[in-house]
N, C-alpha and C positions, 0 to 999 in steps of 0.2 A: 514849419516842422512840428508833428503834433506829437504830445509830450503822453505816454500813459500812464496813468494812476490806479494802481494799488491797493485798494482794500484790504485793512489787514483786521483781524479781530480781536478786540480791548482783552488785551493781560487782565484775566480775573485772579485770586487768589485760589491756591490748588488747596482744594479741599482735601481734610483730614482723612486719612485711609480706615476704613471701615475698621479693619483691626485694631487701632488707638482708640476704640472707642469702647466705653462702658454704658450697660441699663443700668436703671436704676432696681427695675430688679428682673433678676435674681441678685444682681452681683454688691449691689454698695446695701440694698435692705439685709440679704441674710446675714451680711457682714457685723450690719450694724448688730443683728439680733444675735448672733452668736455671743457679742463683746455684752450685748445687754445680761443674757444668761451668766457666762462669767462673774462680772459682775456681783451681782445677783447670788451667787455661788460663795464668792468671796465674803462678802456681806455677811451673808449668812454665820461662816465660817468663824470670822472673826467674833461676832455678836456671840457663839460660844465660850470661844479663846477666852478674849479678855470680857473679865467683870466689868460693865457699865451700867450700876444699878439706877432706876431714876428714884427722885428724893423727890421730897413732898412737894406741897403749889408751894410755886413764891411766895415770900413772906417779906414786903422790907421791911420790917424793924428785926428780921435773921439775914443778915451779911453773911454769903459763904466766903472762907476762906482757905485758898485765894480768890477772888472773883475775878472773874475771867473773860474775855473777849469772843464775839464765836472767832469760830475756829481759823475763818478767812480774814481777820482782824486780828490774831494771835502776834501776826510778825510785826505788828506797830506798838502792840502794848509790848511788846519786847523793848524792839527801840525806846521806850518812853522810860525805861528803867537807865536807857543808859547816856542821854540827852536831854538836853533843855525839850521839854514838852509841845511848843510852840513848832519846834523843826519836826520834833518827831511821828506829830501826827496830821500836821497841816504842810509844810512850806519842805519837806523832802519830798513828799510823796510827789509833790503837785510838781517839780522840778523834775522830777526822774520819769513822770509821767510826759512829760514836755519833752524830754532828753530820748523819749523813747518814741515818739509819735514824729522827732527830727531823723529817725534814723534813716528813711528812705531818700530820703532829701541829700542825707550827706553820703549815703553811696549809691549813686548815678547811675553805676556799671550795667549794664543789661546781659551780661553772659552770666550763662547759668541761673539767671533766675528760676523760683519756684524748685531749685533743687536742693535735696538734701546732701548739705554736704559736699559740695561742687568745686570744692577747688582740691588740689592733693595736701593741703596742709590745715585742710578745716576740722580733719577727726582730732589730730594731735593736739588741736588750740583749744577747739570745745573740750577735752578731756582735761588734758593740764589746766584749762582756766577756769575749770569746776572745782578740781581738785584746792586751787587755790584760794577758792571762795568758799568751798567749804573748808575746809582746814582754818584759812584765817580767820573767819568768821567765828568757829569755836574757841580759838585762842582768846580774839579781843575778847569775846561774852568773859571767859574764864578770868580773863585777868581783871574785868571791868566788876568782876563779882567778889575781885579777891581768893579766888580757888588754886591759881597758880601757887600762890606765896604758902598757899597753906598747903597744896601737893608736896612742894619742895621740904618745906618745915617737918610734918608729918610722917611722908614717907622717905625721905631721903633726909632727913636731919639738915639739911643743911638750913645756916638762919644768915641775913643779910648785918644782921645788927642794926642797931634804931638809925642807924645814919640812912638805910636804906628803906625804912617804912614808908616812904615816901612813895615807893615803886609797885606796893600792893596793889594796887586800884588806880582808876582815874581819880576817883574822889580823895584816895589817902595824898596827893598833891597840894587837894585845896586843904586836908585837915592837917596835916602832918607837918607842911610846910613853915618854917617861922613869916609867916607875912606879914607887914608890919599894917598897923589900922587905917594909912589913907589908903594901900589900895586896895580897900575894901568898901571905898566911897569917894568914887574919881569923879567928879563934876562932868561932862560933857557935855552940854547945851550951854550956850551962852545966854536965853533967855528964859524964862518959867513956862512949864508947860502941864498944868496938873493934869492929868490922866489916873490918876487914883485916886478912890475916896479916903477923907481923913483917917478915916478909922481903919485904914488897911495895914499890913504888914510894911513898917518904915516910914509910916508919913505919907502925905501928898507929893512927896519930892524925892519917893523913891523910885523912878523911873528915870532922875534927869541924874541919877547916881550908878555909876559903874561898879560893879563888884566883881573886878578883877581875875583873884580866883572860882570863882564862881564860872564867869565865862571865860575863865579856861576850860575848865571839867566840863562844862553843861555846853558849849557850841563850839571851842577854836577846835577841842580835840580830836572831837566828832567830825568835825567840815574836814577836819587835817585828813583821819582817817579815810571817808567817805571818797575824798575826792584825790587825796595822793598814795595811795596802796595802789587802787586800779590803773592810777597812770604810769606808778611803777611797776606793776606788772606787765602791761601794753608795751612801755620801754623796754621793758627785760627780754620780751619777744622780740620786739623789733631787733635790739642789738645780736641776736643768737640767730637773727634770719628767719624766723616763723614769721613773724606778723608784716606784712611787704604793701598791703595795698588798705585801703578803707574797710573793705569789706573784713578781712580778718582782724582788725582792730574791732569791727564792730562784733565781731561772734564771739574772741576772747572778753569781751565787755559783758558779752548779754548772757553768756555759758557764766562769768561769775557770778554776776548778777541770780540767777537763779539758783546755785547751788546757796546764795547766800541767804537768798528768800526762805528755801526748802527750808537752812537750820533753823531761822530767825522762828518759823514758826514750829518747826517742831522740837523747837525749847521753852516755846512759851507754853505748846500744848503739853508735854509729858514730863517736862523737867522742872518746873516752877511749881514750889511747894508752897504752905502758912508765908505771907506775907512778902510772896514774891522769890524766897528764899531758893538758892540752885540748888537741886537736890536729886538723887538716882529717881526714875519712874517707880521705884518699886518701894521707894519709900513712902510715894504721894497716896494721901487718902481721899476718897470721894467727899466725905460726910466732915472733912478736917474744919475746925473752927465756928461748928454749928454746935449750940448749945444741946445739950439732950442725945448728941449723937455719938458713937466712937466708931 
């Protein structure tokens, strides 16, 4: 019995329909050229607006003050005001950089990729979890500056009394606090390990000594912050029913993430007066803290 065979033809992938499809030009070049003009427009615009005079050649033996970061660098000299040094401009970045380059990895999902905004609860997370990052972001700065206490004091009279000085700052913790003198020098290495030279700040044997308050303020407070705000915020979603799957965990993350970024630098750029000092923009001078200038 003889058996017939079929030829059938190999399933190719259906190509993309003519209509989904863009040149390069006219449609994505004048695009770009229109945003370049704008641009360009705005630029302009603003270089009227605001006074940004330039000041003479550098000079270092003239320190401007305050000297300042450029501008893509503003958001870490922020941070370095308000943390141990060490986290603030090496060992966060390099984590959140890390924490960020994981994030494909930990959402798998393939729906919706490449879209904006693809799920029906991704506008409301992105918006509420900006709002959160900026708002709490300005808080901490204010309080980490001492400006709250002095809002309250100032404009609304009220005062906490010395029992509460404590509460001004992170730093008024480490000053205010009675803390008694060992733990301001807690041994923790059980063998010597010099990493300083003699003539540093503390001896050779300040590094195998803990200073307590110190790293309270300058690293537990900051990690505290850093990393338990945003998981209570992600919590707070989850329990309210926004946040359901990876993926919106990770957009409320990254949405506050940026709105905290925008403040961090646009306080270091406008609001940081003489000596770092928080201050309205409209009080900061160009020429502040240069000899020969006003």
């Amino acid at each position: 019995m003889a058996t017939a065979v079929v030829a059938r033809p190999v399933a190719r992938p259906q190509a993309r329909a003519r209509d989904e499809e863009v040149l390069v030009w006219p449609d994505l070049v004048f695009v770009e050229f229109i945003s370049a003009l704008l641009f360009t427009i705005t630029l302009f615009a603003l270089a009227v607006v605001v006074n940004a005079p330039l000041l003479d050649q550098a000079n270092a033996d003239v320190t401007p003050n305050p000297s300042k970061a450029p501008w893509y660098l503003l958001n870490l000299q922020e941070l370095l005001l308000h943390m141990n040094a060490a986290m603030a401009g090496v060992i966060i970045p390099t984590i959140w950089l890390g924490v960020m380059a994981a994030f494909p990895y930990f959402d798998r999902e393939t729906d919706g990729q490449g879209k904006w905004f693809g799920t029906d609860r991704a506008v409301k997370i992105t918006i509420v979890s900006a709002i959160i990052g900026f708002v709490g972001t300005w808080l901490l700065i204010l309080w980490d500056s001492g400006k709250i206490a002095f809002f309250l004091h100032d404009w609304f009279g009220w005062s906490g009394g010395d029992h509460l000085r404590f509460l001004e700052s992170a730093r008024s913790i480490q000053t205010q606090l009675p803390w008694p003198e060992w733990s301001k020098s807690i041994p923790y290495l059980p063998f010597n390990l010099k990493l300083l030279a003699s003539d540093a700040p503390g001896g050779p044997t300040a590094f195998q000594n803990l200073d307590f308050p110190g790293w309270l303020v300058e690293q537990a407070i900051p990690i505290l912050a850093l990393v338990g705000l945003p998981s209570l915020m992600i919590f707070s979603l989850w329990k309210i029913g926004w946040v359901l799957t990876r993926r919106d965990a990770l957009l409320a993350l990254f949405s506050g993430f940026v709105a905290s970024y925008g403040i961090l630098t646009l306080v270091g750029t406008a609001f940081r007066g003489a000596g770092q000092e928080l201050v309205f923009p409209w009080d900061l001078s160009v020429s502040e803290g240069i000899p020969g200038q006003e």
